[in-house]
C-alpha positions in Angstrom: 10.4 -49.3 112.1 6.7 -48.9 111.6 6.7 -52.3 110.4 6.7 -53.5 113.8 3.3 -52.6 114.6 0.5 -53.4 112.4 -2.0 -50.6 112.0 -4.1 -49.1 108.7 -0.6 -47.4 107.7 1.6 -50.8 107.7 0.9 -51.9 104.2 1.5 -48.1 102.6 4.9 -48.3 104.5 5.7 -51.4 103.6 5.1 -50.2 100.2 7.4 -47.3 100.5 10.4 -49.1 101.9 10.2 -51.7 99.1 10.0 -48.8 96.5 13.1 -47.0 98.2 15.2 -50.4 98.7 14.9 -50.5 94.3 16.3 -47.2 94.3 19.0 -47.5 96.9 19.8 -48.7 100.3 18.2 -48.7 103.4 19.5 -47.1 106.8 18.8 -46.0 110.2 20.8 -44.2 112.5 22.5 -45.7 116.1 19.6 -43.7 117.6 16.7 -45.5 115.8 18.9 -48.7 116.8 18.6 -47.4 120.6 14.9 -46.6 120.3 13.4 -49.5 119.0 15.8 -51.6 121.5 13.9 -49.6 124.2 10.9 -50.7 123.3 10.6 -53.8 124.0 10.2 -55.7 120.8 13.3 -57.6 120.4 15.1 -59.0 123.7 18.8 -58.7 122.6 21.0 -57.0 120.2 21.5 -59.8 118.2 17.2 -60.2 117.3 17.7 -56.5 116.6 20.3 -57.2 114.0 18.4 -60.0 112.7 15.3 -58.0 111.9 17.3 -55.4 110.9 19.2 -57.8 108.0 15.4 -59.4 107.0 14.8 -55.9 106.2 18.2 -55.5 104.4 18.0 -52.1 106.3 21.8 -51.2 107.5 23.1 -49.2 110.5 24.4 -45.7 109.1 26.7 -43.5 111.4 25.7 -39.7 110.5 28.1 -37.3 109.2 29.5 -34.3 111.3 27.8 -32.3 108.9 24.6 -34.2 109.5 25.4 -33.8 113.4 25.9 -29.8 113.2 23.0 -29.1 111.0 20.7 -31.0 113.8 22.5 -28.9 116.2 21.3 -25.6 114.5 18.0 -26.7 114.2 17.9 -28.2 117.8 18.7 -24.3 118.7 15.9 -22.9 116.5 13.3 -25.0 118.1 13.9 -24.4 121.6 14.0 -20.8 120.4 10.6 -20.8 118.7 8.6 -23.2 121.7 6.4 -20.9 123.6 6.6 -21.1 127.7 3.8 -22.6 128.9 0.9 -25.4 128.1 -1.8 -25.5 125.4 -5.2 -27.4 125.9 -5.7 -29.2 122.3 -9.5 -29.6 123.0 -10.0 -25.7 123.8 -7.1 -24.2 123.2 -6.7 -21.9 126.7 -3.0 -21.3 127.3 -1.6 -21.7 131.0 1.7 -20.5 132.1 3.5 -23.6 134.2 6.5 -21.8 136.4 9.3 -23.7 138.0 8.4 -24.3 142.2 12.2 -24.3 142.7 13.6 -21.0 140.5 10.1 -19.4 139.2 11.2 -19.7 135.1 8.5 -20.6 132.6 8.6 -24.8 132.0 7.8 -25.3 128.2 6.7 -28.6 126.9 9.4 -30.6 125.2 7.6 -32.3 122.6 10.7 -32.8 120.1 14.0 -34.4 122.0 17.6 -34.4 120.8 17.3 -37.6 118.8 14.4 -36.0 116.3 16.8 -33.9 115.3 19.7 -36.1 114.7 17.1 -38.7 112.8 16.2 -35.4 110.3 19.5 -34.4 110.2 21.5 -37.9 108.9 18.4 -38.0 106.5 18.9 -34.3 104.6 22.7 -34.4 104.8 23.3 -38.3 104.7 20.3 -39.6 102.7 17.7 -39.4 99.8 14.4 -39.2 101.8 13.4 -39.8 105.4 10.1 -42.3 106.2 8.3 -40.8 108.9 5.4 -40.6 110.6 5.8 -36.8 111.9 6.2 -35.3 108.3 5.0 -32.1 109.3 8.3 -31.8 111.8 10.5 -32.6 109.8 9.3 -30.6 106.8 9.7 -27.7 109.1 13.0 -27.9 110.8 14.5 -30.2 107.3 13.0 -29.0 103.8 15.6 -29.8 101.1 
């Protein structure tokens, strides 16, 4: 859905999605659906659909197989986050606890739905177009 907003990357997207629409179809997931309806770009379902069909790009239900692998590798990234906070100019490392029960609070930079986009696209799919390659090249290699 990069296509949405131009930037320097729009045209090499743009480029991709036609190359991939020659060699098959085109599909997101109910959860892109949901994400791009919260962003406030299109105003009802049915301008949703609409860009959606000008992009011949169709909705695609992932399989349980698709749902359980983003399961596991939901579990293995909460299991490799560290506890506490990381300045990306300097690089000191703070330890954040909870004011109500004293655990460590880790950063959730991944959510639920990053896992069930990589997911439909390893078990369901040919290739995921991304932004965040590096994620998904380390929770999804095929």
């Amino acid at each position: 859905m990069a296509l949405l907003y131009a930037d320097e990357r729009t045209d090499e997207i743009e480029a991709v999605l036609r190359r991939l629409y020659r060699e098959g179809r085109l599909v997101v997931t109910p959860i892109v659906f949901s994400e791009r309806a919260a962003d406030g770009e299109f105003e009802t379902t049915a301008s949703l659909d609409q860009f959606l069909t000008d992009l011949r790009i169709q909705l695609s239900e992932p399989s349980r197989e698709a749902l359980f692998l983003a399961g596991e590798r939901v579990g293995r990234y909460t299991s490799r986050r560290p506890d506490g906070l990381q300045c990306p100019a300097c690089g000191t490392k703070r330890t954040v606890q909870c004011d109500a029960c004293g655990e460590a609070l880790s950063p959730r930079q991944h959510i639920a739905a990053d896992f069930l986009i990589g997911g439909h696209a390893t078990v369901d799919a040919v290739a995921l177009v991304s932004f965040d390659g590096t994620f998904y090249e380390s929770y999804f290699q095929q």
